[in-house]
VOGU-3710 file (C-alpha; in Angstrom, 3 decimals, decimal comma):
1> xxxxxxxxxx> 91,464/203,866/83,106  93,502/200,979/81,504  96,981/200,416/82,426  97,971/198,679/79,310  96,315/201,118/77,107  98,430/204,171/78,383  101,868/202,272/78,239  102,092/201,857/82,045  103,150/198,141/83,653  104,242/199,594/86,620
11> xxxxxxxxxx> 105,323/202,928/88,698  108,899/201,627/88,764  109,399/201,639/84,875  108,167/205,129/84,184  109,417/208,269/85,121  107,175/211,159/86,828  105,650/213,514/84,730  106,700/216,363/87,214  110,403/216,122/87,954  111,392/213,189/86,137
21> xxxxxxxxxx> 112,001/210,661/88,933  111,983/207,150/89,035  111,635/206,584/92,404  108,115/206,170/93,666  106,481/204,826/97,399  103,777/202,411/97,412  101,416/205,077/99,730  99,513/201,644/100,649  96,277/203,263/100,206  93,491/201,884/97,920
31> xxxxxxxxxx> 90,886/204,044/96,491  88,313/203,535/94,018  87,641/205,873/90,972  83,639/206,209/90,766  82,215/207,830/87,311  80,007/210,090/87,985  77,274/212,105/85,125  75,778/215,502/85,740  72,325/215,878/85,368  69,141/218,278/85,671
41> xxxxxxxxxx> 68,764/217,003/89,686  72,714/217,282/90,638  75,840/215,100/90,235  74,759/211,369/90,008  77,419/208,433/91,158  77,789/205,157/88,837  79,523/202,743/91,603  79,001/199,650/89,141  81,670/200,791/87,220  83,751/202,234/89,733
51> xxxxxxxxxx> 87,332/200,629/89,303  89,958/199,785/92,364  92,833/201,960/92,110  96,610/202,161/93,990  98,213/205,074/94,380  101,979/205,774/94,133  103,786/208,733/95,152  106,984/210,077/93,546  109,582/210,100/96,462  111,570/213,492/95,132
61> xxxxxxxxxx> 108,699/215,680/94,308  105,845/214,159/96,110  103,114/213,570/92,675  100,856/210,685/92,952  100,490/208,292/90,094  96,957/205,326/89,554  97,020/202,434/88,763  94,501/199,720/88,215  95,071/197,608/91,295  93,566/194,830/89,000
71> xxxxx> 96,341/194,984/86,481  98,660/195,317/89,012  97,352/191,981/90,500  97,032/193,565/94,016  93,270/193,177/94,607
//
């Protein structure tokens, strides 16, 4: 997931995709996204190219927004 390629700089400037809102919290939580491929043996994880996320949740209706914490400069 790219920041820049979808349009998005940061939470502040957009506006949720649920209500509209453009007031979003900082949850201070940092997760990262792990790609994962199915196979004939089960679900198989790819943590080399897993990729350090923030999340941000929308203060009226409570949806959570990721970002790249890289792009963001918070990692």
């Amino acid at each position: 997931m790219d920041d820049q390629e979808f349009g998005r700089t940061h939470p502040a400037r957009i506006h949720c995709p649920q209500c509209g809102s453009r007031r979003f919290s900082e949850t201070g939580q940092i997760f990262a996204l792990v790609p994962m491929s199915k196979t004939d043996w089960g679900t198989r994880l790819h943590p080399d190219g897993s990729i350090p996320v923030l999340s941000y949740q929308c203060n009226q209706c409570g949806h959570i927004l990721l970002y790249s914490a890289k792009t963001l400069k918070r990692i």
